[in-house]
N, CA, C and O atoms as CSV, one atom per row, in Angstrom:
chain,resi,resn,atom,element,x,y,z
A,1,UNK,N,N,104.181,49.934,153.284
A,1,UNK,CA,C,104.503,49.732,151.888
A,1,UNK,C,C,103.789,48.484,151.346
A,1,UNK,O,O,103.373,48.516,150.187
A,2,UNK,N,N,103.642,47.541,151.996
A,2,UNK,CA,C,103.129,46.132,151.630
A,2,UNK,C,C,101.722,46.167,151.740
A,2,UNK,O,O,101.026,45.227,151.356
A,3,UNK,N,N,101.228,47.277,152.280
A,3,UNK,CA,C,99.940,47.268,152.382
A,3,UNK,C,C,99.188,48.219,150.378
A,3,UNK,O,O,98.405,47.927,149.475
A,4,UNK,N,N,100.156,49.376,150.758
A,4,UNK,CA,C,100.165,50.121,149.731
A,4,UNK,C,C,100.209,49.173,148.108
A,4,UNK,O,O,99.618,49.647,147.138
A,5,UNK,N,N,100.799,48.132,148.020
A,5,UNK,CA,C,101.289,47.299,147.279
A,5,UNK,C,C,100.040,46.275,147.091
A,5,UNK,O,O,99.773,45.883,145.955
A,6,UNK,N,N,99.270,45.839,148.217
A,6,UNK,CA,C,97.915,45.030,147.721
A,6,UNK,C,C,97.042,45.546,147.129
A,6,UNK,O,O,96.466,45.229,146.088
A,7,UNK,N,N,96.857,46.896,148.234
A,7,UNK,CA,C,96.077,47.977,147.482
A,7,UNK,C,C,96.254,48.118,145.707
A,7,UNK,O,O,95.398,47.841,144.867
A,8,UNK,N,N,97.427,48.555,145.511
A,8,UNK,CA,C,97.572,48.747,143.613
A,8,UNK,C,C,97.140,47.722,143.297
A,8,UNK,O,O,96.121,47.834,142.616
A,9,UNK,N,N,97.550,46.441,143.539
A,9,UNK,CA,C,97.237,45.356,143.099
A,9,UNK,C,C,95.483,44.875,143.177
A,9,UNK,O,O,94.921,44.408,142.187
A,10,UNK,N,N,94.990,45.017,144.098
A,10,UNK,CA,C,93.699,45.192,144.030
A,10,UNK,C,C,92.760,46.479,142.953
A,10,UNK,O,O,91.645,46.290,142.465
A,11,UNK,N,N,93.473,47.543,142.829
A,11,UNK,CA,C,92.868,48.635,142.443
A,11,UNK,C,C,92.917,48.504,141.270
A,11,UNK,O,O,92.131,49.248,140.684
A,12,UNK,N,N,93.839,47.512,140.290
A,12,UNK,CA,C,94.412,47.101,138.803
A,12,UNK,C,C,93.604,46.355,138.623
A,12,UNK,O,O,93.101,46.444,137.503
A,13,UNK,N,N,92.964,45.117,139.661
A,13,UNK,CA,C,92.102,44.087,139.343
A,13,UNK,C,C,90.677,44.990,139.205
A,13,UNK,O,O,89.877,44.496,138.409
A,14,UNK,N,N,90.261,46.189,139.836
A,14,UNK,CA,C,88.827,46.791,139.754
A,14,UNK,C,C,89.436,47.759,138.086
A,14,UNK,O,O,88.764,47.906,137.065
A,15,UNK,N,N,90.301,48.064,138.238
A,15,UNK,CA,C,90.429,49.024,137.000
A,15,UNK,C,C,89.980,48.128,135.572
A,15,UNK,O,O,89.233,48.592,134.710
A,16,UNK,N,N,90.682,46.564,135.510
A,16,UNK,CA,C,90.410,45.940,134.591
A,16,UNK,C,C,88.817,45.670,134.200
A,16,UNK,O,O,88.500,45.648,133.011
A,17,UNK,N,N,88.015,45.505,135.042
A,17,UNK,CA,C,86.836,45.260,134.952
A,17,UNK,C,C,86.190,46.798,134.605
A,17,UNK,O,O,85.295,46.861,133.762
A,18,UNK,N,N,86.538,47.697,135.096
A,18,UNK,CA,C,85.840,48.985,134.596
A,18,UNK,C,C,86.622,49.037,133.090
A,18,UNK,O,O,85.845,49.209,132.150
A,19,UNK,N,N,87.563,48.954,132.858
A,19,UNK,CA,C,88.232,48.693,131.622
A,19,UNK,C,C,87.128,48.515,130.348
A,19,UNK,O,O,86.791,49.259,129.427
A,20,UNK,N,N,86.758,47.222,130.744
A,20,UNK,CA,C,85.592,46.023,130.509
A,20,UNK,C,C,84.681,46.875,130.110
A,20,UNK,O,O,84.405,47.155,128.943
A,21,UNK,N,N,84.051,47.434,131.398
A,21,UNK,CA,C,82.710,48.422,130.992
A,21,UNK,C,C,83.209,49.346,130.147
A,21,UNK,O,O,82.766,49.099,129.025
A,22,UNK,N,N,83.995,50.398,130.136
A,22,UNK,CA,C,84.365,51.151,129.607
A,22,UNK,C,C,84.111,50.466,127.785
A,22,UNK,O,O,83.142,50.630,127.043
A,23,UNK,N,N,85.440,49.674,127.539
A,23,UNK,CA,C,85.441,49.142,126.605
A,23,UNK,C,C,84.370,48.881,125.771
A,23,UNK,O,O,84.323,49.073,124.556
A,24,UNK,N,N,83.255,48.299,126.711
A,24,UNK,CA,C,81.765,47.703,125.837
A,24,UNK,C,C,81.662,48.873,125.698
A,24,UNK,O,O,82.047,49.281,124.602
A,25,UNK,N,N,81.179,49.818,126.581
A,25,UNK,CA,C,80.250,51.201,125.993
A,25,UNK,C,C,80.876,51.979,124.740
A,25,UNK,O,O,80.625,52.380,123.603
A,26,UNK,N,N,81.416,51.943,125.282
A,26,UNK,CA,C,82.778,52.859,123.415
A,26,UNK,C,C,82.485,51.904,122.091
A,26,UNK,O,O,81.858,52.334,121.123
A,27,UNK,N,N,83.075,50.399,122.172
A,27,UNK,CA,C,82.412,50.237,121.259
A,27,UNK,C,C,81.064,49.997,120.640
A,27,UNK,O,O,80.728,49.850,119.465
A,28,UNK,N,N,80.356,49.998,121.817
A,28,UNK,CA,C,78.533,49.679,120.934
A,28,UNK,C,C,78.545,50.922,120.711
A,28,UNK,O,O,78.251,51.072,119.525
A,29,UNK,N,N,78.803,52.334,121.421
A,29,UNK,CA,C,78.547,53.758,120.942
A,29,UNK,C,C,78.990,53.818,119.519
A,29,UNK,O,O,78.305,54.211,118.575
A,30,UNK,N,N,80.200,53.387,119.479
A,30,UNK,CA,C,80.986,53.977,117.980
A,30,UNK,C,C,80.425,52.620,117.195
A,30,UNK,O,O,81.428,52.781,116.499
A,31,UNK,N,N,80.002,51.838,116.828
A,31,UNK,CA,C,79.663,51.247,115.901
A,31,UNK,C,C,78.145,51.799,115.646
A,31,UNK,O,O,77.947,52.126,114.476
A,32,UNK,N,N,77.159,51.943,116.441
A,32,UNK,CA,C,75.806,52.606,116.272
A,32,UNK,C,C,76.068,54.115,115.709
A,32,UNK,O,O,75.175,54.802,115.211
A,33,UNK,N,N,77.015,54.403,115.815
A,33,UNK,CA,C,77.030,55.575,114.979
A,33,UNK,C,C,77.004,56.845,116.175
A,33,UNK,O,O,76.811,57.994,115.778
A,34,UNK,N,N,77.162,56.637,117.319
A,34,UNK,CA,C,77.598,57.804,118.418
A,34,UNK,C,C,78.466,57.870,118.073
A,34,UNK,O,O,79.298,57.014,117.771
A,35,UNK,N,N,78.464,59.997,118.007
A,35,UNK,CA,C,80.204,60.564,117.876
A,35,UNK,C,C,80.820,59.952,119.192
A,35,UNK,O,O,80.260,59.714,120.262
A,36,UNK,N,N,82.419,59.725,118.730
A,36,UNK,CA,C,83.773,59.807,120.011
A,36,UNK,C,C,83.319,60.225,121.136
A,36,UNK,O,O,82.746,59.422,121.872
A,37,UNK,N,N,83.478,61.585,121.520
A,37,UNK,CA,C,83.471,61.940,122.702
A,37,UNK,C,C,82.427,61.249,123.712
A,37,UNK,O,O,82.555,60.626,124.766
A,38,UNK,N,N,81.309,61.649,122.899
A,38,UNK,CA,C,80.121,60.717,123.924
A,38,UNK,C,C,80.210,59.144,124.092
A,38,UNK,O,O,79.514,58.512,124.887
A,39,UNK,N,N,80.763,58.819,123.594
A,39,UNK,CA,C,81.081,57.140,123.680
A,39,UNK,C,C,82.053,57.065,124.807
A,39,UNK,O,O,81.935,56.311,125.773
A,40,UNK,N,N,83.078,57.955,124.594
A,40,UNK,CA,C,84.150,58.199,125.278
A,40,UNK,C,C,83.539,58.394,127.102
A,40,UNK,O,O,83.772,57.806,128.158
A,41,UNK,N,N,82.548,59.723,126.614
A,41,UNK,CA,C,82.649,60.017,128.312
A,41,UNK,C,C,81.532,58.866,129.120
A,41,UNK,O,O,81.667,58.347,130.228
A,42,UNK,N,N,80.478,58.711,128.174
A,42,UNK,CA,C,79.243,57.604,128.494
A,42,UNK,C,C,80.582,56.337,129.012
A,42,UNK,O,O,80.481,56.117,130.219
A,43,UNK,N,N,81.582,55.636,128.432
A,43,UNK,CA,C,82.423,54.874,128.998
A,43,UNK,C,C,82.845,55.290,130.144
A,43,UNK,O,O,82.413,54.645,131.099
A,44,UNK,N,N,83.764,56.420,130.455
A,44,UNK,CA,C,84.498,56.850,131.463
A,44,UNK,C,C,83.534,56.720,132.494
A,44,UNK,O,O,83.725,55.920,133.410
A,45,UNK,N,N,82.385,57.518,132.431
A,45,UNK,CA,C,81.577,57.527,133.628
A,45,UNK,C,C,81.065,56.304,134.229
A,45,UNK,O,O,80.789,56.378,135.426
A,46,UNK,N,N,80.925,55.451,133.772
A,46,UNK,CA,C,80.341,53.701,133.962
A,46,UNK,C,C,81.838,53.480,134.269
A,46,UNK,O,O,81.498,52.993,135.347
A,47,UNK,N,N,82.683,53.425,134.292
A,47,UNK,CA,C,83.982,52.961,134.761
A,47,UNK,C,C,84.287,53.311,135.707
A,47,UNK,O,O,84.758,52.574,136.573
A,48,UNK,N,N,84.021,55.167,135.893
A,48,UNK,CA,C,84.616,55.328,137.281
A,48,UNK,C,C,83.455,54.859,138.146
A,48,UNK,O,O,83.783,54.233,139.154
A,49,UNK,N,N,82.687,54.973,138.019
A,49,UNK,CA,C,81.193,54.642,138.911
A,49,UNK,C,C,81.821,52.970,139.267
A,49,UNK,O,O,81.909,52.734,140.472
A,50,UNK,N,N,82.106,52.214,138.636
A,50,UNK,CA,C,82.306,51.082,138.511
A,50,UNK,C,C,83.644,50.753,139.635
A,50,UNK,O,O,83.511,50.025,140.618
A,51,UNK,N,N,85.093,51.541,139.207
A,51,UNK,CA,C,85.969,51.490,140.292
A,51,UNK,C,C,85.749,52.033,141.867
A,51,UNK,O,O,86.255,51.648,142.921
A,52,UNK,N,N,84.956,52.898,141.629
A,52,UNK,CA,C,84.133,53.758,143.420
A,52,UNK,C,C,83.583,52.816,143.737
A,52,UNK,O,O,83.636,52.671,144.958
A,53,UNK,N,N,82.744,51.623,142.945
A,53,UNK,CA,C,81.892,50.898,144.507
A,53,UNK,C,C,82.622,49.371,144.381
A,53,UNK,O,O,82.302,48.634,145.314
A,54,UNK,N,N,83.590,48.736,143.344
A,54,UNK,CA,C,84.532,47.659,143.301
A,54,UNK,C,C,86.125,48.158,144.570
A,54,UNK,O,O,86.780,47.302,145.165
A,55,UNK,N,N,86.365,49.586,144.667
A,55,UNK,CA,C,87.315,49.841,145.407
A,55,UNK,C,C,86.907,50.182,146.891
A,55,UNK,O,O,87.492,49.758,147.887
A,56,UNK,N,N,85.765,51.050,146.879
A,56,UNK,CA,C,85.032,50.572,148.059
A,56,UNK,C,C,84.843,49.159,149.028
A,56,UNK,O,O,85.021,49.305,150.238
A,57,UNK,N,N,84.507,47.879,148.541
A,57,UNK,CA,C,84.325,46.786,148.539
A,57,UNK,C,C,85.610,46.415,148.842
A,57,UNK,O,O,85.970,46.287,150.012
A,58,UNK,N,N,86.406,46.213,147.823
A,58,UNK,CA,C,88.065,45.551,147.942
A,58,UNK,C,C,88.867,46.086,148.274
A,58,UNK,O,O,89.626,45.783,149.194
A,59,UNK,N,N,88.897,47.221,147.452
A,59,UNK,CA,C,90.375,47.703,147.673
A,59,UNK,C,C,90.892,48.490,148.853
A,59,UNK,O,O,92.081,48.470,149.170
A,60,UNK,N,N,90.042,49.133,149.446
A,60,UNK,CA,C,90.253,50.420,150.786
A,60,UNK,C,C,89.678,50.077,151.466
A,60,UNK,O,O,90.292,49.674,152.454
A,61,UNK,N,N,88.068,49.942,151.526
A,61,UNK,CA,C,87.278,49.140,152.964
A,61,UNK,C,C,87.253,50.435,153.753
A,61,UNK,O,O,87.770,50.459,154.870
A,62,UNK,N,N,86.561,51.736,153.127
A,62,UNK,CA,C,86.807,52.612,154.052
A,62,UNK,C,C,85.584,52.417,155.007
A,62,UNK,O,O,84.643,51.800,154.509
A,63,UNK,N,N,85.428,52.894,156.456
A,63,UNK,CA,C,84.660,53.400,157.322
A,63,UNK,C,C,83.206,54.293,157.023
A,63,UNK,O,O,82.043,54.091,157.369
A,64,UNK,N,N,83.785,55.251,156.302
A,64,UNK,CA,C,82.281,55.686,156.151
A,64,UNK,C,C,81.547,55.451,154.838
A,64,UNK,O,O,82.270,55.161,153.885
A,65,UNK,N,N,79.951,55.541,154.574
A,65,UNK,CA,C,79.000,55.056,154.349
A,65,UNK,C,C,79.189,55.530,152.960
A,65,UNK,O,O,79.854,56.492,152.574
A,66,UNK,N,N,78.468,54.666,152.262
A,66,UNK,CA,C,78.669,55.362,150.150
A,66,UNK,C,C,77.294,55.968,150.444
A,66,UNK,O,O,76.308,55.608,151.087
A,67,UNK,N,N,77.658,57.115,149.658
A,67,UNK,CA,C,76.792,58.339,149.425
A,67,UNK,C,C,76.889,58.660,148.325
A,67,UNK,O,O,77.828,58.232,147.653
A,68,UNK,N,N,75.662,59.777,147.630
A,68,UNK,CA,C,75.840,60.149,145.980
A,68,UNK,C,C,77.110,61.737,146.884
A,68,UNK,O,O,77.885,62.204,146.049
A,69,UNK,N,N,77.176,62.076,147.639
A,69,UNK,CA,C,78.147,63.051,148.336
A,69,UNK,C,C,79.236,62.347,148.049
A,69,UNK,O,O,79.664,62.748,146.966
A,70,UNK,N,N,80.201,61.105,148.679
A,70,UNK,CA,C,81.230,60.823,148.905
A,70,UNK,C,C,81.518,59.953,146.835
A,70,UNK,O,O,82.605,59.856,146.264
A,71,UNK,N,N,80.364,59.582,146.366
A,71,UNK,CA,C,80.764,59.222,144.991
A,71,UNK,C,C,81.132,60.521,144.144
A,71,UNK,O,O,82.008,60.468,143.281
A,72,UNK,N,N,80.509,61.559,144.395
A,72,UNK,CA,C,80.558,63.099,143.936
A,72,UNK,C,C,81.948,63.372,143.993
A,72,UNK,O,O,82.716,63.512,143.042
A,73,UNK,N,N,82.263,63.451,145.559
A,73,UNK,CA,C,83.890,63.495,145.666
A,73,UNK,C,C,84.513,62.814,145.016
A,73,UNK,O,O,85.131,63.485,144.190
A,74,UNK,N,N,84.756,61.469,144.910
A,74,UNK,CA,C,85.372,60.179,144.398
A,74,UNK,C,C,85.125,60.773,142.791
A,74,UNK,O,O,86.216,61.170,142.381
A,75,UNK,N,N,84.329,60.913,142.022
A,75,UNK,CA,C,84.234,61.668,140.694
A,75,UNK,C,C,85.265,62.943,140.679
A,75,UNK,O,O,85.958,63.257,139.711
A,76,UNK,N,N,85.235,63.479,141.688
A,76,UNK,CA,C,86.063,65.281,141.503
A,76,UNK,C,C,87.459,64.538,141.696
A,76,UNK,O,O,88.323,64.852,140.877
A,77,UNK,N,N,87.825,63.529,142.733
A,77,UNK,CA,C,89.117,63.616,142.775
A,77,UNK,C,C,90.017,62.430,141.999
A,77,UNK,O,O,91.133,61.990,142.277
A,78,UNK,N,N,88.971,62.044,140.776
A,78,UNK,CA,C,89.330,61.178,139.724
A,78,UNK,C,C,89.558,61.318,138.468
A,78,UNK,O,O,89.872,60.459,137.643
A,79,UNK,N,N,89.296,63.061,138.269
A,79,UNK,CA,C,88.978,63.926,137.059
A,79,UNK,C,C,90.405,63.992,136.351
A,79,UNK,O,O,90.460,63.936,135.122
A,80,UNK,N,N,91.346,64.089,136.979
A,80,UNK,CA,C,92.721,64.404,136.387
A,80,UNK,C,C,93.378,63.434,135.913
A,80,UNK,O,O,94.242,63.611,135.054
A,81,UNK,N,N,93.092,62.323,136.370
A,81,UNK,CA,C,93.437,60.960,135.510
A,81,UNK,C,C,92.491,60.474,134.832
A,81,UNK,O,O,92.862,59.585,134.066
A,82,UNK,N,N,91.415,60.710,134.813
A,82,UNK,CA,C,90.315,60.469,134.161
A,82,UNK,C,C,89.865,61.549,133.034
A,82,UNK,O,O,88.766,61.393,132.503
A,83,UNK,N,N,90.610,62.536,132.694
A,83,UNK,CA,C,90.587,63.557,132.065
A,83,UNK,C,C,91.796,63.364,130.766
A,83,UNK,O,O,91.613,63.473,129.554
A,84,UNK,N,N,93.395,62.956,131.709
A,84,UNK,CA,C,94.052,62.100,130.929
A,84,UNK,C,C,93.454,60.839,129.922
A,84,UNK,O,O,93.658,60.587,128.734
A,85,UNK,N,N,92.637,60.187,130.948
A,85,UNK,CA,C,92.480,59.129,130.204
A,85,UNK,C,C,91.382,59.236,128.713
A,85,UNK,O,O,91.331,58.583,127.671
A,86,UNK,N,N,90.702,60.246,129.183
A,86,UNK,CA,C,89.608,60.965,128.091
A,86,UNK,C,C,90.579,61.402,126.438
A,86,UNK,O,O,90.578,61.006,125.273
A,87,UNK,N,N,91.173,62.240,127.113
A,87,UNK,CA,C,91.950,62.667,125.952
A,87,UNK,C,C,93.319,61.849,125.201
A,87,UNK,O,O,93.636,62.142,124.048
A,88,UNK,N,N,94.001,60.906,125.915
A,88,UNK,CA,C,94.433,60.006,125.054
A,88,UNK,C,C,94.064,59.132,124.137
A,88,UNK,O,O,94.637,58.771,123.109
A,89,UNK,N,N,92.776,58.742,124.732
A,89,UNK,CA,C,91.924,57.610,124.230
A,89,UNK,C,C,91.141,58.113,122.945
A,89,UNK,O,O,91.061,57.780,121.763
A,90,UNK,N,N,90.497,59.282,123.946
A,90,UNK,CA,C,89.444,59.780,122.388
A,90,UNK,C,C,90.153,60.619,121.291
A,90,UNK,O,O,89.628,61.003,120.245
A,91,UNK,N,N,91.658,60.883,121.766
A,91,UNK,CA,C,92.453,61.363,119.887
A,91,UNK,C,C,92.443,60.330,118.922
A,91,UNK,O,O,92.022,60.036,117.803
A,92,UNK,N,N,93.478,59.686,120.424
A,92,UNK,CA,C,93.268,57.839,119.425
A,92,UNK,C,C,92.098,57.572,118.778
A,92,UNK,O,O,92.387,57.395,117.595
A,93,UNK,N,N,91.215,57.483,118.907
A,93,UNK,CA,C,90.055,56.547,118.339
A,93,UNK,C,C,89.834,57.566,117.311
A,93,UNK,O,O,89.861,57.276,116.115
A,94,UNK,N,N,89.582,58.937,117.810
A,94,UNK,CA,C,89.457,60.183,116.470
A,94,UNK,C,C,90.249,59.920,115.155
A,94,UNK,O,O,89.695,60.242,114.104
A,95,UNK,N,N,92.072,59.106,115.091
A,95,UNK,CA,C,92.718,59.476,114.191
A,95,UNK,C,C,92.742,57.907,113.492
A,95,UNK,O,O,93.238,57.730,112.379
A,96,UNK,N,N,92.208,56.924,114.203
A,96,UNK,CA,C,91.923,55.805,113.865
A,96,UNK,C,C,90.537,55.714,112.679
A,96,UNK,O,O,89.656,56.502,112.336
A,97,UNK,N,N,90.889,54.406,112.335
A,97,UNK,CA,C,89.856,54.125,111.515
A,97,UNK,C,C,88.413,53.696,112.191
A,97,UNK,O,O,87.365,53.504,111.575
A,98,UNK,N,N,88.608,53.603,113.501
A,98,UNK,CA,C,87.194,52.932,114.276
A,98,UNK,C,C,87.656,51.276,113.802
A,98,UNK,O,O,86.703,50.516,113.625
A,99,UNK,N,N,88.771,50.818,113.637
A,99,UNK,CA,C,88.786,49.348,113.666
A,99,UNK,C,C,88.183,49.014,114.993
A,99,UNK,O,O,88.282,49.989,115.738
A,100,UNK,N,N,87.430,47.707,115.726
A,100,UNK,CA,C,87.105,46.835,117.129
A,100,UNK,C,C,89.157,47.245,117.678
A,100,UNK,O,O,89.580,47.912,118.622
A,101,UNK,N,N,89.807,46.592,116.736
A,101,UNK,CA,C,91.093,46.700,117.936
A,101,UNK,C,C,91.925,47.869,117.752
A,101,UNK,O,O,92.943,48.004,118.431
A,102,UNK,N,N,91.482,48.951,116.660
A,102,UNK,CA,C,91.987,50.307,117.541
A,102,UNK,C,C,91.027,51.198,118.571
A,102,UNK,O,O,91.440,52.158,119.222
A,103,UNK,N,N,90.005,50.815,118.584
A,103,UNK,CA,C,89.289,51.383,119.777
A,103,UNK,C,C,89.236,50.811,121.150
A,103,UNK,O,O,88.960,51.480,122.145
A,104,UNK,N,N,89.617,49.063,121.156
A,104,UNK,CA,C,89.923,48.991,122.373
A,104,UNK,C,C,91.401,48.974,122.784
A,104,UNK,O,O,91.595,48.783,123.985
A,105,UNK,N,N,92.473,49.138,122.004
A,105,UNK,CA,C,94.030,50.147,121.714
A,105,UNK,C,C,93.656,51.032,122.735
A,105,UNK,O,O,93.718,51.005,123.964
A,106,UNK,N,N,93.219,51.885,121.827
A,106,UNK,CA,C,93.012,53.573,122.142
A,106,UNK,C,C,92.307,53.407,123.913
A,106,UNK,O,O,92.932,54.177,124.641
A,107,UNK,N,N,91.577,52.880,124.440
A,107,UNK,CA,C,90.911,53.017,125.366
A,107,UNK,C,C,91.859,52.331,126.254
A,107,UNK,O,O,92.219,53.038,127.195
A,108,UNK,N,N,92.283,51.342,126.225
A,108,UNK,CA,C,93.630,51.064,127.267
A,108,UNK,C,C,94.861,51.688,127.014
A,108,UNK,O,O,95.554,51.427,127.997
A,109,UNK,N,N,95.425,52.285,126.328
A,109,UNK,CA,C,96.307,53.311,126.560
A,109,UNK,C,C,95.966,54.392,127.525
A,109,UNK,O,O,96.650,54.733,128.490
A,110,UNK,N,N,94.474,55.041,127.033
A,110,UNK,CA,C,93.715,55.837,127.744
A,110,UNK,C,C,93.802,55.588,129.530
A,110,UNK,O,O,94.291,56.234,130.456
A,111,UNK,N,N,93.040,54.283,129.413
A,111,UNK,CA,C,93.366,53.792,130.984
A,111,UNK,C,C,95.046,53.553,131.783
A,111,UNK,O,O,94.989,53.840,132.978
A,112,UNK,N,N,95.908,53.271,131.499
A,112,UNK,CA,C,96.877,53.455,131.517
A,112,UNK,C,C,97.530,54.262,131.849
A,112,UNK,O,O,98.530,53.970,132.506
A,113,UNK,N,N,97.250,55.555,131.547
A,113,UNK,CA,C,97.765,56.882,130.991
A,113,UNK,C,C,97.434,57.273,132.503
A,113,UNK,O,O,98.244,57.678,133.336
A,114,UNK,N,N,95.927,57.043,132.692
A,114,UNK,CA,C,95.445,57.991,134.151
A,114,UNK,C,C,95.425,57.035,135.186
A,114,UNK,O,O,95.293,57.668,136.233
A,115,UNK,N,N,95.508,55.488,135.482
A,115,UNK,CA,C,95.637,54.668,136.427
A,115,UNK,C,C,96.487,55.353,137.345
A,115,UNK,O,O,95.672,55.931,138.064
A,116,UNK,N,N,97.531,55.620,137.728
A,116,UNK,CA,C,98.649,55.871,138.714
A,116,UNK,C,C,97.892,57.262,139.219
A,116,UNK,O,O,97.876,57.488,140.428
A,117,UNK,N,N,97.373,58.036,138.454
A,117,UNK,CA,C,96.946,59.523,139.048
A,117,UNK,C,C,95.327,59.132,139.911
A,117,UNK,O,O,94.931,59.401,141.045
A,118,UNK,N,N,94.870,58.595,139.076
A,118,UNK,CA,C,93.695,58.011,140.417
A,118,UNK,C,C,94.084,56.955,141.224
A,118,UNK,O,O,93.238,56.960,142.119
A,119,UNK,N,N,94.879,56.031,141.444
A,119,UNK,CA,C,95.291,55.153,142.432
A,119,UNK,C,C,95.265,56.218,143.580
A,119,UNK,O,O,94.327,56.399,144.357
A,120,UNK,N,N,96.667,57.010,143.549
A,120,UNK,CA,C,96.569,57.621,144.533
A,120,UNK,C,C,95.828,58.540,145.180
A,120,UNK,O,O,96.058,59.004,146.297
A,121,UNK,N,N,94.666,58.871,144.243
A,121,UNK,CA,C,93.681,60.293,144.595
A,121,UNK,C,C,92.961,59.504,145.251
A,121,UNK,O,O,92.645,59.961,146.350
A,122,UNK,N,N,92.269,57.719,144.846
A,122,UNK,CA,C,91.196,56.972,145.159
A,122,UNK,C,C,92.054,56.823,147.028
A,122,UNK,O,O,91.478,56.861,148.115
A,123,UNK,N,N,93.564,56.657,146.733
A,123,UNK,CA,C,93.446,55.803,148.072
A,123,UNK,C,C,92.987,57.141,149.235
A,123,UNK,O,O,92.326,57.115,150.273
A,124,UNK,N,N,93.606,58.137,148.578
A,124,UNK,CA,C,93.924,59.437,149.378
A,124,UNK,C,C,92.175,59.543,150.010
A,124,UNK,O,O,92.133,60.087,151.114
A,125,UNK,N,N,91.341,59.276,149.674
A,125,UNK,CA,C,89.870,59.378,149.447
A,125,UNK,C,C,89.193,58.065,150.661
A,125,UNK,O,O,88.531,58.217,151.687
A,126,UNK,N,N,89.579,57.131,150.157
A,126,UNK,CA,C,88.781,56.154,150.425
A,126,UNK,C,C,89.441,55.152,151.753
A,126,UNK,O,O,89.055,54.237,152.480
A,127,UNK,N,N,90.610,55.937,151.544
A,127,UNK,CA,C,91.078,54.826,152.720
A,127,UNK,C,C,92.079,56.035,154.095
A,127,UNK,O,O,93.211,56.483,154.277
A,128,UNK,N,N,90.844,56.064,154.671
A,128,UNK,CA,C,91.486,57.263,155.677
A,128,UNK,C,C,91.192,56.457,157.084
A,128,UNK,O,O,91.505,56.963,158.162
């Protein structure tokens, strides 16, 4: 349990920083005039890419080797919270005015929303 417990705690500290990325890309997209979605997923994808090799590193320390195979996986089994997090975020920002602080609102709710469903898919993954 105490192990399980650094882990979240570590996996919150990589989530915040993909947060980060996330965050920048959405808003330089949506102020240049990229529709939502693509801002949206151009974020998501730099985020999860971002938590796979920060949770790699810190958080799990798994055994075998990073591969575009084992990031492939790490993408498939991040989709359902990361799918959550797509669609909370990008209604939000859709029903918003595009204010700077309802788009980074909307994008941490987003993250939020799917954190707990990839914690456990990432550990299920990465730490065997």
């Amino acid at each position: 349990m105490r192990e399980t417990i650094g882990q979240a705690g570590r996996y919150l500290i990589g989530a915040f920083i993909a947060l980060a990325v996330d965050i920048s890309l959405v808003t330089a997209g949506v102020q240049v005039g990229l529709p939502v979605l693509l801002g949206r997923f151009a974020g998501l994808l730099a985020g999860v890419t971002t938590t796979y090799f920060f949770n790699r590193r810190y958080t799990f320390s798994p055994q075998h080797p990073a591969s575009w195979h084992d990031w492939g996986r790490y993408l498939l089994r991040q989709s359902v919270g990361t799918a959550l997090n797509f669609c909370v975020s990008s209604g939000l920002i859709y029903l918003s005015d595009r204010l700077l602080w309802q788009i980074w609102g909307a994008v941490l709710l987003g993250a939020a929303a799917g954190f707990c469903v990839n914690f456990f898919s990432a550990r299920r993954q990465l730490h065997r």
